[in-house]
GUMI-608853 format. One record per residue: residue number from 1; residue in one letter; x, y, z of N, C-alpha, C, CB in turn. Coordinates in steps of 0.2 Angstrom, whole numbers, plus 5000, padded with zeros to 4 digits. Glycine has a CB too. Layout:
! residues N
@i:NUM aa:A n_x:X n_y:Y n_z:Z ca_x:X ca_y:Y ca_z:Z c_x:X c_y:Y c_z:Z cb_x:X cb_y:Y cb_z:Z
...
! end
This chain:
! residues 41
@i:1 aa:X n_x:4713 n_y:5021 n_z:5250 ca_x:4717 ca_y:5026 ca_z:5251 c_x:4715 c_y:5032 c_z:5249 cb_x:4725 cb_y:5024 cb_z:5249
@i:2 aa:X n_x:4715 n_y:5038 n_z:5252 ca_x:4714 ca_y:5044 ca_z:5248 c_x:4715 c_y:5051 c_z:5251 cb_x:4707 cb_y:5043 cb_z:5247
@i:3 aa:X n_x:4716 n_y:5055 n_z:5248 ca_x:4724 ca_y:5063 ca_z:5249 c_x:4715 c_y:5066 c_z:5250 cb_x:4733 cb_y:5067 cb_z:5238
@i:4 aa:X n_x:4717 n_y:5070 n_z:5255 ca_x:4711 ca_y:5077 ca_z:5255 c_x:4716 c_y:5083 c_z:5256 cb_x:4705 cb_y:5077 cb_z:5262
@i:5 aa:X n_x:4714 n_y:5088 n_z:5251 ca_x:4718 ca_y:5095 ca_z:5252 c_x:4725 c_y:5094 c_z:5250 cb_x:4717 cb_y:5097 cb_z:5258
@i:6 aa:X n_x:4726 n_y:5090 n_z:5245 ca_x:4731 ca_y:5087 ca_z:5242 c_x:4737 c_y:5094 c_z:5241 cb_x:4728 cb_y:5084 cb_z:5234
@i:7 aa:X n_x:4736 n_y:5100 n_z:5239 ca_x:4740 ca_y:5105 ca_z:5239 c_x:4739 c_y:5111 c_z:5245 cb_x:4738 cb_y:5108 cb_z:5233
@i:8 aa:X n_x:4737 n_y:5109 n_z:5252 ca_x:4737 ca_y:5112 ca_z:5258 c_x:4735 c_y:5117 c_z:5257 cb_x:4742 cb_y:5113 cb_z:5262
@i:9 aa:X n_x:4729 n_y:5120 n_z:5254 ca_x:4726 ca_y:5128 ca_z:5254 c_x:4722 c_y:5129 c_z:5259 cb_x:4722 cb_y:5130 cb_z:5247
@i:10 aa:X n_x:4721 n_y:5134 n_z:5262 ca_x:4718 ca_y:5136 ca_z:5265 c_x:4710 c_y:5138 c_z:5263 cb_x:4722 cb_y:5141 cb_z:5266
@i:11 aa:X n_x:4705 n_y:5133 n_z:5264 ca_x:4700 ca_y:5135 ca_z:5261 c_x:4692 c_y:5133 c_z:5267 cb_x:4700 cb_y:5132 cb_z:5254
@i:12 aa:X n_x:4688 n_y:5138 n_z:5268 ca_x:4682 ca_y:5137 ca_z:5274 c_x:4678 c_y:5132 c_z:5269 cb_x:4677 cb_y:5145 cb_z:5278
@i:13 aa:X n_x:4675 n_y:5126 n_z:5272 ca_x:4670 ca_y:5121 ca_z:5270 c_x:4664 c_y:5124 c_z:5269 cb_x:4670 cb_y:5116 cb_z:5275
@i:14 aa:X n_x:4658 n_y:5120 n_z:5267 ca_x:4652 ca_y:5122 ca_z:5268 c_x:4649 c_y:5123 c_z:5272 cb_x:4650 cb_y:5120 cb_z:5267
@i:15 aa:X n_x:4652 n_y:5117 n_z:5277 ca_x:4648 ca_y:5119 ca_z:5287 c_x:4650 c_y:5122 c_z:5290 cb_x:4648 cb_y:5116 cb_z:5294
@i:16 aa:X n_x:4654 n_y:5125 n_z:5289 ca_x:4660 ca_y:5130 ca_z:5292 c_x:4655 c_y:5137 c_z:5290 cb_x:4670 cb_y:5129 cb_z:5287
@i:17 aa:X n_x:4654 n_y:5139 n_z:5284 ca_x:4651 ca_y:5144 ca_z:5280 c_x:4644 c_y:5146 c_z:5285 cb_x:4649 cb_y:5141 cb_z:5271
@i:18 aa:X n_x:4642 n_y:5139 n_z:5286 ca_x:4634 ca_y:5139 ca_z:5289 c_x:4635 c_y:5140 c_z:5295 cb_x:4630 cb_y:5131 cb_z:5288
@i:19 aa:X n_x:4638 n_y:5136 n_z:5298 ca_x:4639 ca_y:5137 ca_z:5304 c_x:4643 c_y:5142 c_z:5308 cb_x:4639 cb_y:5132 cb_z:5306
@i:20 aa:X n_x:4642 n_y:5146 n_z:5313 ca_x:4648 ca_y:5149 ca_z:5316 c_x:4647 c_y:5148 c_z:5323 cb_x:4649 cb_y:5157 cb_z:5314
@i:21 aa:X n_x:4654 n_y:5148 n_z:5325 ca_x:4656 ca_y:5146 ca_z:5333 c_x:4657 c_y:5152 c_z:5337 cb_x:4663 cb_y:5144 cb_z:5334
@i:22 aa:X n_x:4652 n_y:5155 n_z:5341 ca_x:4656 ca_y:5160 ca_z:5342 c_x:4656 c_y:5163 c_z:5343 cb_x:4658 cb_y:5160 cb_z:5341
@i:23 aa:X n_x:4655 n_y:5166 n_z:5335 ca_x:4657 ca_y:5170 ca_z:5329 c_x:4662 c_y:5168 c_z:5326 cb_x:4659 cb_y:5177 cb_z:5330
@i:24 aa:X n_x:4666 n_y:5165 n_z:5329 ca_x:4673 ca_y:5160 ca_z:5323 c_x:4671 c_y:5155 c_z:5318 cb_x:4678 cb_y:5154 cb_z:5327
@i:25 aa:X n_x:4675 n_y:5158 n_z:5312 ca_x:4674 ca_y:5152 ca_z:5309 c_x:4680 c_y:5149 c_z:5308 cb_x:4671 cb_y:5151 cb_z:5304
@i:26 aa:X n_x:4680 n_y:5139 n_z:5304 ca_x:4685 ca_y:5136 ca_z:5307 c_x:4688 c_y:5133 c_z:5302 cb_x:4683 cb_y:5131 cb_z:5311
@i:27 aa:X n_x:4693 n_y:5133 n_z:5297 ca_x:4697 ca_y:5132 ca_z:5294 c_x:4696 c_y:5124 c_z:5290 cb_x:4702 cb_y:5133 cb_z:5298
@i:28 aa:X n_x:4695 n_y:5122 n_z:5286 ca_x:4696 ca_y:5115 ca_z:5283 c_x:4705 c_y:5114 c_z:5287 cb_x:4694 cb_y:5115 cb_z:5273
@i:29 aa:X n_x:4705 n_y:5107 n_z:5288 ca_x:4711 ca_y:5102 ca_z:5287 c_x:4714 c_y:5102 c_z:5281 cb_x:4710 cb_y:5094 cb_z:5289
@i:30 aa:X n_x:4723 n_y:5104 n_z:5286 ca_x:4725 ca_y:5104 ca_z:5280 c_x:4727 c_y:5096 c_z:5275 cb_x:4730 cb_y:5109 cb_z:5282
@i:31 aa:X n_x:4732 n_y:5097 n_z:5274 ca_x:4735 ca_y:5089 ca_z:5269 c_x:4734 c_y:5083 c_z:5272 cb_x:4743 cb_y:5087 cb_z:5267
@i:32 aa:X n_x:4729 n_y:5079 n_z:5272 ca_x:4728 ca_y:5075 ca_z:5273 c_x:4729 c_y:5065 c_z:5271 cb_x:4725 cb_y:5078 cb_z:5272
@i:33 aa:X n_x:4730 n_y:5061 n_z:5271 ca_x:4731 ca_y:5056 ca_z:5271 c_x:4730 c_y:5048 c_z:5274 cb_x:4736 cb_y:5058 cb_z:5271
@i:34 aa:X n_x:4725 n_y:5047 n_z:5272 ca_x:4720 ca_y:5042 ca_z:5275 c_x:4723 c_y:5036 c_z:5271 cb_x:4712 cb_y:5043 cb_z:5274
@i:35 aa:X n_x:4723 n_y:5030 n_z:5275 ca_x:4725 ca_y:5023 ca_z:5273 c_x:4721 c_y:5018 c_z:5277 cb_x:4732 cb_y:5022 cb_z:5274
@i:36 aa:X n_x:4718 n_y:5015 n_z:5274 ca_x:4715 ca_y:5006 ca_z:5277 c_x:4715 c_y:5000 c_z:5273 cb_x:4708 cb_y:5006 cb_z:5278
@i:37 aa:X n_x:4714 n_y:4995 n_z:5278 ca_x:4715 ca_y:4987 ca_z:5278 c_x:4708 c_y:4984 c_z:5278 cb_x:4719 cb_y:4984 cb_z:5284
@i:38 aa:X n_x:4708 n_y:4979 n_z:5277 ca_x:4704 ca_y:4974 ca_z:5278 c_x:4706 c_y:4965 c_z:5279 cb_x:4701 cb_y:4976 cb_z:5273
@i:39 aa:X n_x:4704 n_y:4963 n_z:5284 ca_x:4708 ca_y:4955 ca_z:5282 c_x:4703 c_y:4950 c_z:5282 cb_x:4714 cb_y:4953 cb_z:5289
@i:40 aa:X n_x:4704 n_y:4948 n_z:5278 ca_x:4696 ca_y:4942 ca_z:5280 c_x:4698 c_y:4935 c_z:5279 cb_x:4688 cb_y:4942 cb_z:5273
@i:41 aa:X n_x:4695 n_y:4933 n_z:5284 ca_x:4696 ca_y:4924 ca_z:5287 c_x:4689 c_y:4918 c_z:5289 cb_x:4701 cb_y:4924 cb_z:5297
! end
């Protein structure tokens, strides 16, 4: 399991920095919240 951007700030990424769209650049995701499984047989 694991939280990204745990307090929803508004902040540009590294590739974001490097790269531009455009000329846009693109916002990191905000709060995030990832969960997985596994089942073994």
């Amino acid at each position: 399991m694991g939280i990204e951007n745990l307090f929803n700030e508004a902040y540009m990424p590294a590739r974001a920095q490097a790269f531009t769209y455009n000329g846009y650049n693109t916002m990191a995701l905000g709060r995030t919240l990832k969960a997985g499984f596994t089942v073994d047989f």
